[in-house]
C-alpha positions in Angstrom: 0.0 0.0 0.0 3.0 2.3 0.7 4.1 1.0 -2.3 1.2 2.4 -4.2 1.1 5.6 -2.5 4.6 6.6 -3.6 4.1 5.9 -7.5 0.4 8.1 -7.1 2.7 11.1 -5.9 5.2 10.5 -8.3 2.9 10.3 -10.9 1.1 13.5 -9.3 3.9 15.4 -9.2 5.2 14.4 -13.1 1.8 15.7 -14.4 2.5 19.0 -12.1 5.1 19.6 -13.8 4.5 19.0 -17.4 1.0 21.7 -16.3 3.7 24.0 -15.2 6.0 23.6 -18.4 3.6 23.7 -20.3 2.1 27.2 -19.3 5.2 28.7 -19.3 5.5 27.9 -23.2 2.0 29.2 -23.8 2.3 31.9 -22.0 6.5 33.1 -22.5 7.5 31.2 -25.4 4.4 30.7 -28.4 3.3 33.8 -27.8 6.7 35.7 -29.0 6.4 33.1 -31.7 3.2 34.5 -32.8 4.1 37.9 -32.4 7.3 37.7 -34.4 5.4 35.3 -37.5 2.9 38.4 -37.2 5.4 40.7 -37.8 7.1 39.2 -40.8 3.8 38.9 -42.4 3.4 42.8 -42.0 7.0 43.0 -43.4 6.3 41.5 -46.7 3.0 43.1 -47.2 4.5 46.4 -46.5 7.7 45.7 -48.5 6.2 47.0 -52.0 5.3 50.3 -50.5 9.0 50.7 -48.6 10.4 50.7 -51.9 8.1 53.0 -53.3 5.6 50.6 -55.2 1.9 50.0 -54.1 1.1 47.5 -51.7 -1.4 44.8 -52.2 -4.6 46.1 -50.3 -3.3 50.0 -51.8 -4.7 51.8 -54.6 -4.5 55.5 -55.9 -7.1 58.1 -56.5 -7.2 61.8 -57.7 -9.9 64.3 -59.3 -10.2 63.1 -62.8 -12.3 63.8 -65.7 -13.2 61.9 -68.7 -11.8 63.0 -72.3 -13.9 59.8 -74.0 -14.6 56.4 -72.6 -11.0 55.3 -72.2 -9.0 58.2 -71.5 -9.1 60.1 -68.2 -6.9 63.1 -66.8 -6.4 65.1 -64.2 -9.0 67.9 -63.3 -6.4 70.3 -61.9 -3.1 71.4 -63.3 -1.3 70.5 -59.7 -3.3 67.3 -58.6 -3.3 66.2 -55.1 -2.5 62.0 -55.4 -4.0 59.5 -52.7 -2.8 56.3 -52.0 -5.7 55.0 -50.1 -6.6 51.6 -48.1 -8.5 49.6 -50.9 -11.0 48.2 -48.0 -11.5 50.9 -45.6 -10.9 54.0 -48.0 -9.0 55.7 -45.7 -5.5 57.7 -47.1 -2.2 56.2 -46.5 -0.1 59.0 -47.9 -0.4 62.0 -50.0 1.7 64.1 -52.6 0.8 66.7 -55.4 2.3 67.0 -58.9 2.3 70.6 -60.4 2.7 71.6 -63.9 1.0 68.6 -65.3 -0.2 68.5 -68.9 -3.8 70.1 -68.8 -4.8 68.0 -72.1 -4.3 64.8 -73.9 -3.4 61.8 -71.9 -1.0 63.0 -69.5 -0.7 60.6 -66.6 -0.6 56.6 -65.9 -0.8 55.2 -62.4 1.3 51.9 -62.4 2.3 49.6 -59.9 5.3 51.2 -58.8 5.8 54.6 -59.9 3.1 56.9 -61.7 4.4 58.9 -65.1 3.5 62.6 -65.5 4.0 65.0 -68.7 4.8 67.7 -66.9 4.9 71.1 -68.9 6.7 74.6 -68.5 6.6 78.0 -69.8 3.4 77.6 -71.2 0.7 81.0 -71.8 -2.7 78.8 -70.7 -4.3 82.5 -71.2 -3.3 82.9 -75.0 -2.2 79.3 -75.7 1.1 79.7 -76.9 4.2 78.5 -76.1 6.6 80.9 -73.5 10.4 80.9 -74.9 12.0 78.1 -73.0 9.0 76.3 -73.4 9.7 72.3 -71.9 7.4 68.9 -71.8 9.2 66.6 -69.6 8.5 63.1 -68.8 8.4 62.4 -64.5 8.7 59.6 -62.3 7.2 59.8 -59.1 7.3 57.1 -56.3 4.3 56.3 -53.6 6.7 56.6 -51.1 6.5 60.5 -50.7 10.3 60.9 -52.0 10.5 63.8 -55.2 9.8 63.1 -58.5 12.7 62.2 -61.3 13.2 63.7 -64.5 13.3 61.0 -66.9 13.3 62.4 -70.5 12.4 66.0 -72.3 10.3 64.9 -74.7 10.7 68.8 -76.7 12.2 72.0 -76.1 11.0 75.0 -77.9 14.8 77.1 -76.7 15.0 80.9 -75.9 14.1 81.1 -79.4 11.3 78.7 -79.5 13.5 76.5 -82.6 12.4 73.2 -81.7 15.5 71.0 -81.0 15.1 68.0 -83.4 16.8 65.6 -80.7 13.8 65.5 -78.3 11.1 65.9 -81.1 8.7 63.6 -79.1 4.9 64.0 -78.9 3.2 64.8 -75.0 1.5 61.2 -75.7 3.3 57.9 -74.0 2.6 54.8 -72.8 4.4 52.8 -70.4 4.3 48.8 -70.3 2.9 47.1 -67.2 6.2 46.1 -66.2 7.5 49.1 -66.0 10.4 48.3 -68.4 9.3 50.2 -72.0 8.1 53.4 -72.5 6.4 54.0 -76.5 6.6 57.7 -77.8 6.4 58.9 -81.2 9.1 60.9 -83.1 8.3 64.0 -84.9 5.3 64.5 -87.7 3.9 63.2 -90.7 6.3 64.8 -93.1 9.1 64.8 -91.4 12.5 62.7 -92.2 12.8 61.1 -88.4 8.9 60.2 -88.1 8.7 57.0 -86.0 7.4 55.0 -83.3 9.7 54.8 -80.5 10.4 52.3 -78.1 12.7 53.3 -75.1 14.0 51.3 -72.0 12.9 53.0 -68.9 16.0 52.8 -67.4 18.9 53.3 -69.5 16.5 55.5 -72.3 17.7 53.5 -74.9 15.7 52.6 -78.2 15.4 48.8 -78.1 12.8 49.1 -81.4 12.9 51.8 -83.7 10.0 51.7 -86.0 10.2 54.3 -88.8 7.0 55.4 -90.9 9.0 54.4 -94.1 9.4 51.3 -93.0 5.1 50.9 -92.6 4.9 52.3 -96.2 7.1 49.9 -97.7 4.8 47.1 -96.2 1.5 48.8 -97.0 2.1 52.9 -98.5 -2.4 53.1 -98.1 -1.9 52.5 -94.5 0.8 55.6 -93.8 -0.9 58.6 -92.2 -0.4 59.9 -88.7 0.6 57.3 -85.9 -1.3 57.1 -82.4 -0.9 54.8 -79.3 -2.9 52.1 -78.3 -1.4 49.9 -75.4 0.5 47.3 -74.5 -0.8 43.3 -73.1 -0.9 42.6 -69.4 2.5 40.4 -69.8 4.3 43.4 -71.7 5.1 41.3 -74.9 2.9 43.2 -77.5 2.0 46.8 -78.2 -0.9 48.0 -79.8 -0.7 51.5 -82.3 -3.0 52.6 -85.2 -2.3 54.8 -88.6 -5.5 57.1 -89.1 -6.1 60.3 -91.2 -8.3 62.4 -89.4 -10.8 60.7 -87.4 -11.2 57.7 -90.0 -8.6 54.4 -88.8 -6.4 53.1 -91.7 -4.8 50.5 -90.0 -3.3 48.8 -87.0 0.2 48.1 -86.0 1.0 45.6 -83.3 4.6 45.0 -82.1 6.0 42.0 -80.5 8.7 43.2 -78.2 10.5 39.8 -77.9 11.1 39.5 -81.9 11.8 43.0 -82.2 9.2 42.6 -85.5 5.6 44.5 -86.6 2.2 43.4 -87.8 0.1 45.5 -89.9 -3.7 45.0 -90.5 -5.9 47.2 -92.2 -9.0 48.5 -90.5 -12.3 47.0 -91.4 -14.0 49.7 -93.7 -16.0 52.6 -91.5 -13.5 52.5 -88.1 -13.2 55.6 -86.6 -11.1 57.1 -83.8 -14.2 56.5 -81.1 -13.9 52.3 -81.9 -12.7 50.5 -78.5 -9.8 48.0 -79.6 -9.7 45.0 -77.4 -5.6 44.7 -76.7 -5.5 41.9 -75.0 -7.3 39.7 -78.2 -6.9 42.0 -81.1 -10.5 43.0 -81.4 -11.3 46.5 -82.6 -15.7 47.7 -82.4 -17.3 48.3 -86.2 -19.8 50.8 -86.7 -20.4 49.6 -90.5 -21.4 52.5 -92.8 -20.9 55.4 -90.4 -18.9 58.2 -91.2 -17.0 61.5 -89.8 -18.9 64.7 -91.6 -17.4 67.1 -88.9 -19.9 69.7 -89.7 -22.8 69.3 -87.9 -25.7 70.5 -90.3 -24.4 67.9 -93.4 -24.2 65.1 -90.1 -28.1 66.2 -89.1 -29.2 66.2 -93.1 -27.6 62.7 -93.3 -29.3 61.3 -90.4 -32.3 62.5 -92.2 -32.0 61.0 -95.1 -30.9 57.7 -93.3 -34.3 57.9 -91.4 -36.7 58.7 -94.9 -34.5 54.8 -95.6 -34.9 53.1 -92.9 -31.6 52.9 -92.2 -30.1 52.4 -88.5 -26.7 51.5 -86.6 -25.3 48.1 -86.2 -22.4 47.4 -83.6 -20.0 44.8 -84.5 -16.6 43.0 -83.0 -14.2 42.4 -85.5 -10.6 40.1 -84.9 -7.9 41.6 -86.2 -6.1 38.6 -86.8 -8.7 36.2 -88.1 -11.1 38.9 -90.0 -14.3 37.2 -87.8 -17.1 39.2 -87.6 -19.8 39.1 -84.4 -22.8 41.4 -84.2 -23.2 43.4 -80.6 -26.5 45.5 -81.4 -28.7 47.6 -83.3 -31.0 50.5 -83.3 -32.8 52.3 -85.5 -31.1 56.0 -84.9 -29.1 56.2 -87.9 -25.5 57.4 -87.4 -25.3 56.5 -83.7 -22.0 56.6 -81.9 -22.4 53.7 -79.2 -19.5 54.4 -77.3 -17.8 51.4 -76.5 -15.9 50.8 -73.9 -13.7 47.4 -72.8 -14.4 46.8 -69.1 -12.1 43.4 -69.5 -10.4 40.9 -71.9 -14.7 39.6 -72.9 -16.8 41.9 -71.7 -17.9 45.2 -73.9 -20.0 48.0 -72.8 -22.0 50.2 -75.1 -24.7 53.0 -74.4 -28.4 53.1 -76.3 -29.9 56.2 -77.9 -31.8 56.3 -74.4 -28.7 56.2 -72.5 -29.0 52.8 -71.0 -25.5 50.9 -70.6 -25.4 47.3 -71.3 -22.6 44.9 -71.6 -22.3 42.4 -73.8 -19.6 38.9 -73.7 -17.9 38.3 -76.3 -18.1 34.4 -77.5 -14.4 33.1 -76.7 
């Protein structure tokens, strides 16, 4: 009976002590654990934004407003940017750009930086250029740290003699990867007209894409050049000939060959059409056409209605020359406004201002 009383105690006090061990792991050893795993979670998610990129639950806002369905700008000259809490709204951090482009597409928000044309001794009042007059392409970081100078893309001199060596349009587009920056070179007309592909980093010219070289593969296609976009993955970018508001044709580069396609518009595209850059699929408005004068447009749509004739909306692949019908309506002439809200879906507008979408058949 002794016997038994002395392995109970022992076995009492081995389970006291594994109780007391036990506690003081919970309580002075797991919890540090936790705290410290906790912590290098909050690292990584905050790494992006320590090196001036966006973190994951980050996005950025400013006053905007809206040139056509896909282009946006900035409603002030000096825009205040917010880099607000995706879920809760709330700001993170703030900064303002000044002396940024008051037309034309003068801004992109990427992951990392956002790109500014940023212009100087300009006469807003009369609309002329001052002497010294400068576009220059900026790099700002989320971070709050001040903006780089990346490229003067013209500069009119004390004189106001353009200088030939930085003879690039205000319109750019950066690649989603932050590598490539496309510009375009000069005018129609001029000996150095090109489309420009530069390295964001060392501002060299990885592609060089003169307009001879488009007229030697198509001379009906050579007009004015304008930018598109590049893919998600950075591989491709999208640009478009046109004379006025009517589309010639389409240019679409693949950055790992260093090589161009061309394709010619389908018949009736004008600059209002939505391509789809992800697929290669561009919005038809068959037999509609740019008057520019209002009174011929009106005495056309008149004429149209005495026919019977309306507006179709079509889808058109580049690449395969397939054809699939959106809508119609009986207001002849009708501009739908298209609009690509992703990779398959396409939103238009009705005469009576209704938005609808419509999925393209992949």
């Amino acid at each position: 009976m002794k016997f038994n009383k002395k392995i109970l105690v022992l076995w009492l006090i081995i389970i006291l002590f594994a109780a007391v061990v036990s506690t003081v792991y919970f309580i002075f050893l797991k919890k540090p654990v936790s705290q410290s795993t906790n912590n290098q979670i909050a690292t990584i998610q905050k790494e992006a934004s320590s090196i001036g990129c966006l973190g994951e639950n980050e996005i950025v806002d400013y006053d905007r407003i809206s040139l056509n369905p896909a282009i946006t700008q900035p409603k002030e000259s000096s825009p205040m940017i917010f880099v607000k809490n995706k879920s809760t709204g709330e700001v993170i951090k703030s900064f303002q750009i000044e002396n940024v482009r008051d037309s034309g597409y003068p801004m992109e928000v990427h992951k990392c930086n956002i790109y500014v044309n940023r212009t100087f001794n300009f006469d807003k009042g009369k609309g002329l250029p001052l002497p010294n007059y400068r576009s220059e392409l900026w790099q700002y970081y989320y971070n709050g740290e001040a903006g780089k100078l990346l490229l003067v893309l013209f500069d009119f001199g004390k004189e106001n003699d353009l200088n030939i060596n930085n003879d690039y349009s205000p319109i750019f587009r950066i690649s989603d990867n932050e590598k490539n920056i496309s510009l375009i070179r000069g005018y129609l007309g001029k000996d150095n007209y090109a489309l420009i592909i530069k390295d964001l980093k060392t501002l060299e010219d990885p592609l060089t894409l003169p307009i001879t070289d488009i007229e030697k593969r198509n001379p009906d296609l050579v007009d004015d050049i304008s930018l598109d976009g590049w893919t998600k993955d950075s591989r491709y970018f999208w640009a478009r000939t046109h004379s006025g508001a009517n589309v010639l044709g389409f240019l679409r580069i693949d950055m790992q060959t260093k090589t161009f396609e061309l394709f010619p518009a389908p018949e009736n595209v004008l600059g209002g059409d939505a391509l789809n850059i992800e697929k290669g699929l561009i919005t038809v408005h068959p037999g509609n056409v740019w008057y520019g004068i209002a009174d011929v447009t009106e005495q056309e749509k008149a004429e149209r209605r005495k026919q019977g004739m309306g507006t179709e909306l079509y889808i058109e692949n580049l690449l395969t020359k397939k054809r699939e019908f959106v809508v119609k309506t009986n207001e002849p002439l009708y501009y739908f406004k298209p609009k690509w809200l992703s990779d398959t879906e396409l939103q238009y507008e009705m005469p009576n201002g209704e938005k609808k979408i419509y999925k393209i058949n992949t």
